[in-house]
N, C-alpha and C positions, 0 to 999 in steps of 0.2 A: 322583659324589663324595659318599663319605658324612659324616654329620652330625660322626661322633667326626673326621676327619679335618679339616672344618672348624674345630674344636675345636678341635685341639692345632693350625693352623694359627695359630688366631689365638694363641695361647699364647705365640706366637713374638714376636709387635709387641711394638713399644715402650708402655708402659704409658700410655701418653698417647694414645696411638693408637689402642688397643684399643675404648674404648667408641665412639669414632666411627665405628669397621668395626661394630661390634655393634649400634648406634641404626642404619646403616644396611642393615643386613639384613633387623632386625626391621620399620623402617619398609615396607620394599617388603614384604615377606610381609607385614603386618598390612595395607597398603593394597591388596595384592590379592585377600586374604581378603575386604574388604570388597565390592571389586568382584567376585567370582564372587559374593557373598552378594544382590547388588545383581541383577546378571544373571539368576539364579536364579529369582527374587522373580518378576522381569518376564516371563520364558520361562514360568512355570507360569500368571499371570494373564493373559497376554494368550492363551496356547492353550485356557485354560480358560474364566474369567467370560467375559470382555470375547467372546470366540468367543460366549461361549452371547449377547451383548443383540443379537446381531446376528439372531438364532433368532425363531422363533415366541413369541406370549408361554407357551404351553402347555412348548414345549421349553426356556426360561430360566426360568421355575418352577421346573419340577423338575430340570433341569441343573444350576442353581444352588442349590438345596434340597440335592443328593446330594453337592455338592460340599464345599460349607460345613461341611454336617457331618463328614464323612466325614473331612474334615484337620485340622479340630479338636477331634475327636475322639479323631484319632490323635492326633495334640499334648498334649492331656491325657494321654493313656494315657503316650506319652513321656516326658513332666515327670513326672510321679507313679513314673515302674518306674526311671526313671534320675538324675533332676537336677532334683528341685524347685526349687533354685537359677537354672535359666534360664529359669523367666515372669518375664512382665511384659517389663520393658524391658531390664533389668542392666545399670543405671548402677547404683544403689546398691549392688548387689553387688561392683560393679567399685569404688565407692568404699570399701565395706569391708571388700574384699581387700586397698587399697592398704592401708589403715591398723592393721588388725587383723590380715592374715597376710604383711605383709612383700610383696606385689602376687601370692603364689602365686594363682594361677587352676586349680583342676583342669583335667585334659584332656580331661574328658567335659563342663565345661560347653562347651567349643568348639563339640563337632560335634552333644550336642543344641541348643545355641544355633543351629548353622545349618541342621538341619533342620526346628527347631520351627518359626523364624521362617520361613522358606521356604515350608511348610506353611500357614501361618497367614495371611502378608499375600499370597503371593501367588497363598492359595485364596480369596483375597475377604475374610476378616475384619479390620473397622474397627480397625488399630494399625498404626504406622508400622514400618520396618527402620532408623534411624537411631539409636537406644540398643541394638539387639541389635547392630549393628555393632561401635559400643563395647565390647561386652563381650565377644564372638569373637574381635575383634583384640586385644585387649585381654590375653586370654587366650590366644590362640595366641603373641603375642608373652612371655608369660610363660613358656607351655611349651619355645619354642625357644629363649631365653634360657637354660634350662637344659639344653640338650642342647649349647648351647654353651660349659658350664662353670658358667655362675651360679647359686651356692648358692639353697636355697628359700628362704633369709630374707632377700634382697640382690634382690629380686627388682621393686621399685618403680619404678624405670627402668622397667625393659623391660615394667611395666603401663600406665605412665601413658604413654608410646611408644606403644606399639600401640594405644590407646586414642584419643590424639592420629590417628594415621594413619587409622586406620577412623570416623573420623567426619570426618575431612576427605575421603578418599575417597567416602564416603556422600553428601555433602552439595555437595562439590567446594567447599569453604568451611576453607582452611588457617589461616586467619587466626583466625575465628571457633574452630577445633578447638582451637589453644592457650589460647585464651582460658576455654572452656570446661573444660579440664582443670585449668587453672592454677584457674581459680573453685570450678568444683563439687566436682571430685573431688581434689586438692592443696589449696586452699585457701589459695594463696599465689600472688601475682600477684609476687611475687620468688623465688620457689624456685631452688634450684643446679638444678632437675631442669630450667629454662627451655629450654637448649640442648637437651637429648635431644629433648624436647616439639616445640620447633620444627623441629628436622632430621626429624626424625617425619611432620610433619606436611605438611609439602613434599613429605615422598617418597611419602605417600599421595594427597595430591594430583596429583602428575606421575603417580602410577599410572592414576588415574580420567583424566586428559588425555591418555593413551596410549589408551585403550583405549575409554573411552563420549568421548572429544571436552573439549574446554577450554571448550564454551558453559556460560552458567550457568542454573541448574536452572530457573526461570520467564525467558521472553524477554519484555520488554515494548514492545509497539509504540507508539510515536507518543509517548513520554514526554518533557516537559519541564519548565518548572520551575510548581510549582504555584501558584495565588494566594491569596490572604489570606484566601479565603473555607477554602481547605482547611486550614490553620493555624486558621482560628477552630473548624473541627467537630475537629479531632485531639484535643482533650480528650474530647469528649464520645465517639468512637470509643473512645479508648484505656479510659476508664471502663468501657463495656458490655464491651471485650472483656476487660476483667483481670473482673470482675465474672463472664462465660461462662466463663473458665479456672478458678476456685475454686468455682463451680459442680458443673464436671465431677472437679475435685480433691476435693469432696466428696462426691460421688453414687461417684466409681469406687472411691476410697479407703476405702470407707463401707460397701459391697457387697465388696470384697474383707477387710474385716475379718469380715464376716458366713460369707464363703466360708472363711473359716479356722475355722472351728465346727466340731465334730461332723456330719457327715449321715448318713445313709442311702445316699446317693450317693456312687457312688465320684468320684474328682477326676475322672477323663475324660468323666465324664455330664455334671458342671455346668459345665465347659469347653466342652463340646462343645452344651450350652444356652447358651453366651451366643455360639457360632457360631451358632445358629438365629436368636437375637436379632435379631445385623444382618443375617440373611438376610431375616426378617420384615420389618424396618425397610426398607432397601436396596431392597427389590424392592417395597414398597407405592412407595417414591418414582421409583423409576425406571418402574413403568408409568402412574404420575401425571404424571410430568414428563420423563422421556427421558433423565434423566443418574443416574449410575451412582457419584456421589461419595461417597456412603456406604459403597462397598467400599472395599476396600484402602486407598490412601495416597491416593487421590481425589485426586490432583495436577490429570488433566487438566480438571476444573471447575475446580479452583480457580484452572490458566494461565486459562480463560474469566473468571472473574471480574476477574484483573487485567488481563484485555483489556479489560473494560468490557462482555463480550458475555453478561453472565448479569442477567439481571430482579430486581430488589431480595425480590421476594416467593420467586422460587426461592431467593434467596440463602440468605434467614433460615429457609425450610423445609429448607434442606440443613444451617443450622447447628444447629438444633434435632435432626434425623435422626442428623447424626454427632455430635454430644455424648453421645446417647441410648446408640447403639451400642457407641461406641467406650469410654463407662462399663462398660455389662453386661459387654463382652467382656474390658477389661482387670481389671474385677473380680471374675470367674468364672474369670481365672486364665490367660487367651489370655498368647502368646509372641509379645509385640511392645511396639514403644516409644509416647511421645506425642507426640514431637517433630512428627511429623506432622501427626498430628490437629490435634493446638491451634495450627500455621500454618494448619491449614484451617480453626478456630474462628474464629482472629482476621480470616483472609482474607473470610470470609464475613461476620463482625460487620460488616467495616469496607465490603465492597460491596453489603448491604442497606442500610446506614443513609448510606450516598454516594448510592444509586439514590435511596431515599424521600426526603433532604431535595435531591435534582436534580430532582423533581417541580416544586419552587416555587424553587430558587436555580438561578442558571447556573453551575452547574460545570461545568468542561473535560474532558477525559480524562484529563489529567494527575493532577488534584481525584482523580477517582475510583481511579486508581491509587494516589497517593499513601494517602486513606485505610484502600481495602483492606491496604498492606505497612505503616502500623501499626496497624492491628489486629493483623496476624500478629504483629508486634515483641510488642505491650503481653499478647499472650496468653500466650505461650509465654514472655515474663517473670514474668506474674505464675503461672503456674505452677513453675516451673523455677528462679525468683529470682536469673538470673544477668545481668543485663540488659548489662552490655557483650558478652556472649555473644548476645542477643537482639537489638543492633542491627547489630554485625559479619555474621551468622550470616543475616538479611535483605537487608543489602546487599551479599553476596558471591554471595547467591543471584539477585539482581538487577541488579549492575553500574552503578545507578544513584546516582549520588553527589547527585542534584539532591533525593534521598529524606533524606538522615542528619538537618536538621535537622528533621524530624516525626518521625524515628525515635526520635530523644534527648529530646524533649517527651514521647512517646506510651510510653516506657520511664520514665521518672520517674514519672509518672501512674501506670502500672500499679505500678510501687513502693510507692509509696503506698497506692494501692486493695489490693493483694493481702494488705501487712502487716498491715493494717485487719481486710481480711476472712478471713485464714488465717495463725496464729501460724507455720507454718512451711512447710517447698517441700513439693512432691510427695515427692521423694525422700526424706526426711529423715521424714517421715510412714512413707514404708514401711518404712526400719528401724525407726523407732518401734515400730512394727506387730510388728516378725518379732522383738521384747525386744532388737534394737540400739543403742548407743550409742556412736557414733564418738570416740573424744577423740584430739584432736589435739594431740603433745606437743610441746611446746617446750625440750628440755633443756637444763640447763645448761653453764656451760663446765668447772666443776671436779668431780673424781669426789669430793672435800671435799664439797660443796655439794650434788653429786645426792643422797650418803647421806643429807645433812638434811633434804631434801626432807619436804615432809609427806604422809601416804599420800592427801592428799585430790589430789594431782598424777596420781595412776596410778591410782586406784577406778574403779570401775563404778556408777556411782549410778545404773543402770535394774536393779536385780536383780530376778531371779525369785524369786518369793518361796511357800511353800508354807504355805498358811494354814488347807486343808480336807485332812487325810491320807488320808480314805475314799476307797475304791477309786475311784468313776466320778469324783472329782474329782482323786483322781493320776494318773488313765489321760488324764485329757482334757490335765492341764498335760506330761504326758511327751511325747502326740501333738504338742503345739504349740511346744515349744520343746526344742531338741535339746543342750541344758547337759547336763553331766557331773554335776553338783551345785549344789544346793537349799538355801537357808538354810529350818529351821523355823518357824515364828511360831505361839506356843498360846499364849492371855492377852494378847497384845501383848509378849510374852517369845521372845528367841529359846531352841527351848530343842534343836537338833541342828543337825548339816547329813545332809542325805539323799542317797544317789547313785544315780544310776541306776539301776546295777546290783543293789544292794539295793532300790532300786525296783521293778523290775522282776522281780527274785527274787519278793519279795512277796506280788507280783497274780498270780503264778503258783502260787503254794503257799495262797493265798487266808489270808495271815497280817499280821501288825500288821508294818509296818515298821522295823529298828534303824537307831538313829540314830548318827551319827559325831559324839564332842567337836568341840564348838564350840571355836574359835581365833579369837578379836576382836581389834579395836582402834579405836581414832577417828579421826577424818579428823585431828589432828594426832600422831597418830604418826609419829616419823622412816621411810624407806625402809630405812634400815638395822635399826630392828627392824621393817619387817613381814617384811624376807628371813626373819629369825631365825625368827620366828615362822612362818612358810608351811615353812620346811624342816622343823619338827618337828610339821608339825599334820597329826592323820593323815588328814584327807579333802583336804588341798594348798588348799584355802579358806578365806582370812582375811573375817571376819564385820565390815564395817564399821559402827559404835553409831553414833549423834547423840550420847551420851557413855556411862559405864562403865555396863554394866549396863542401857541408854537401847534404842531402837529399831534397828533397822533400817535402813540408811541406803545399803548398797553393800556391794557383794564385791570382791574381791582375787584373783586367781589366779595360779599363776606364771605363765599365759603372759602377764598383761597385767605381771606385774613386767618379763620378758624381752624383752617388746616397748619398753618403756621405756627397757630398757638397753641396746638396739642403736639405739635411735634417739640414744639418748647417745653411743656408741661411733660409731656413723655421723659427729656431729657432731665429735667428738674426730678423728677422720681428719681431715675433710674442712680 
């Protein structure tokens, strides 16, 4: 049965029915995507690393030396010749596709998405598959969305669906995957998109229950409910491990702004140097201490620590080792997510400092369970900033409900420590990074009222700005950010806008650059004149002042006008 056939099948439904056949098509393909992605991951790590620590130390040396490199190297070389778009983790990207291109996802970040990641965690390198889920599904459910008829700019649904599905499937945490979408990447804990999200998210979860089993992801033994003593240490846990999460949010985020530079280096060498990283790390610790948690997704230390069966001292050298690693590699550019890591961050904060203070108090097993799963809660909020998503997302992984009130204590806490110590999330940081700026519209109800709008509703107040015009400083801002056009600034005046391709013309002709009329306005210009104005301005760039003749302040373009007015037009249906 082909795809056009399913097509003009559904064509057929009643218009009420149609999106519910369509959310649940999407949801199964994006929750099975996520499970082959899953499967994948585990087939290559367990016939590869995990084979070699069973080896001689001479033959896991180099086993594991040949390995590491070797796939993330090609991973580099991969992201760099096809789809710089799918390092790291691609949530953020997945969040600003929904918001910036209407939830289009290309079709090549799918399949480098699942071969980079496949490559990468399950050749051993420290990053998790739980945000590249997100982004595959994510994206496959956008691409098949439109082989089933849905235009490229109607495409939101069937993003934030697949996106939903492949992290419930990933995680086997439905509940938590709504939550998550609805927070991080929607933004709206009442969105119309609720329904899609949810049926999404079920059918990616019943997918992973067909197929890996309905148990959840950590089993813990002997758990009950814990005493007063573990209540009194969960502040002091949930501090160190939001403290360890902005730690590694600044060392990775910090190093990957560094890797966006100019080198020498092609991108597949220093990718494929921060696979050597955790191979250095990784393998000094496991022939020191026998566990092997610094590779991959180091799940199975981390089930040992919430059994209680891992030593307070191996704990804190395993979380020092995977911070370490799991920086370099996601900073140098590896294809994989943090969701991982930073439960292994919190898990370990929270079963070093339960073992060292069981030294002198009588904690229970419970005690020490209890504080390892908030740590993981307080880490992976205060990185990620979505904390009803960091308690659901813990306790679906765990099934224990005797956990939630340390979870909701050890989540506040990290709120607090994280805002303190990092003005913003991870994510949010790396569009910063890549000249992003999400704005989330809120339209109004009347097409009266949108045109009065003022242009400071639809601006771009992160513009790129071109302030040095010699060559090796326009070749380096062309390299880093991939805009079509350039507002000038000489004097603190704007005095063109630049394009590209006169850009680029330029440096090849080894000539002064021409500039295109500038076309401004202020952030209280109506929408109805800056259309005016974008239609007749001939670089399609409106120049937003601080006031006439003033600085600097933001750009306009049509497609941020057009994205505006389908989000109006959306709401006007709806």
């Amino acid at each position: 049965m082909s795809v056009d056939f399913v097509a003009r099948l559904l064509q057929r439904l009643p218009a009420k029915a149609r999106p519910v056949v369509v959310t649940l098509i999407l949801g199964l393909a994006a929750g099975l995507a996520a499970v082959l992605f899953h499967l994948a991951i585990h087939f290559v790590y367990q016939h590869g690393l995990e084979e070699l620590t069973h080896r001689s130390r001479g033959t896991f040396l180099l086993g594991s030396f040949f390995l590491i490199a070797v796939t993330s190297g090609f991973t580099g070389w991969l992201l760099s010749s096809f789809c710089p778009a799918a390092a790291g983790s691609g949530i953020p990207q997945v969040k600003l596709a929904f918001w910036k291109d209407f939830g289009f996802i290309p079709w090549r970040v799918v399949w480098v998405k699942f071969i980079g990641g496949v490559l990468t965690v399950g050749g051993g390198s420290s990053l998790g598959r739980e945000g590249p889920s997100v982004q595959l599904a994510g994206g496959l459910a956008s691409n098949l969305s439109g082989f089933l008829g849905t235009a490229k700019n109607e495409r939101r649904t069937a993003a934030a669906a697949g996106a939903a599905a492949g992290l419930a499937a990933a995680f086997n945490t439905p509940i938590a995957a709504v939550t998550f979408v609805l927070e991080e990447i929607i933004g709206d804990l009442n969105s119309r998109l609720l329904g899609s999200v949810l049926l999404a998210a079920v059918l990616g979860a019943l997918v992973a229950h067909g197929i890996l089993g309905a148990q959840p992801a950590f089993t813990l033994h002997g758990q009950g409910t814990p005493q007063w003593l573990a209540y009194a240490l969960t502040p002091l846990v949930a501090v160190i491990a939001a403290v360890a999460g902005c730690w590694f949010q600044k060392l990775a985020l910090g190093l990957r702004l560094v890797n966006r530079r100019p080198s020498p280096l092609p991108p597949w060498v220093r990718t494929m140097l921060g696979g050597i990283a955790v191979w250095a790390i990784g393998a000094a610790v496991f022939l020191g201490t026998g566990h092997a948690g610094v590779f991959s997704l180091g799940y199975d230390d981390l089930s040992l620590a919430l059994d209680g069966r891992l030593l307070w001292h191996i704990a804190a050298l395993l979380l020092v080792a995977k911070l370490l690693a799991t920086a370099v590699c996601y900073g140098l550019g590896g294809c994989g997510g943090i969701f991982a890591p930073t439960l292994f961050f919190g898990g370990m904060t929270g079963a070093a400092l339960s073992g060292l203070a069981g030294l002198a108090l009588p904690l229970t097993g419970a005690d020490h369970v209890t504080l390892a799963v908030v740590g993981m809660c307080a880490c992976l909020g205060a990185v990620v900033r979505a904390p009803v998503t960091g308690i659901l997302i813990v306790f679906e992984m765990t099934h224990e409900f005797a956990l939630v009130p340390a979870l909701v204590i050890g989540a506040l806490i990290s709120e607090m420590i994280s805002r303190k110590l990092s003005p913003e999330s991870f994510y949010e940081t790396v569009l910063a990074q890549d000249g992003q700026h999400v704005e989330k519209l809120v339209p109004p109800r009347s097409l009266r009222t949108w045109m009065e709008l003022p242009a400071a509703r639809i601006a771009n107040f992160s513009p790129v700005i071109i302030g040095d015009p010699a060559p090796a400083a326009l070749r380096e801002l062309l390299d880093r950010h991939g805009h079509e056009r350039f507002p000038v600034v000489e004097g603190g005046r704007v005095t063109g806008v630049l394009t590209r391709r006169e850009a680029e013309a330029a440096l090849a002709a080894h000539r002064a650059p021409v500039y295109e009329p500038v076309t401004s306005c202020t952030p209280a210009t109506s929408v109805r004149e800056v259309a005016d104005r974008i239609v007749s301005s001939p670089s399609g760039l409106i120049v937003v002042l601080d006031q006439p003749g003033g600085g600097v302040i933001g750009v306009i373009t049509m497609h941020d006008l057009l994205r505006a007015q389908m989000a109006f037009a959306r709401e006007q249906q709806d």
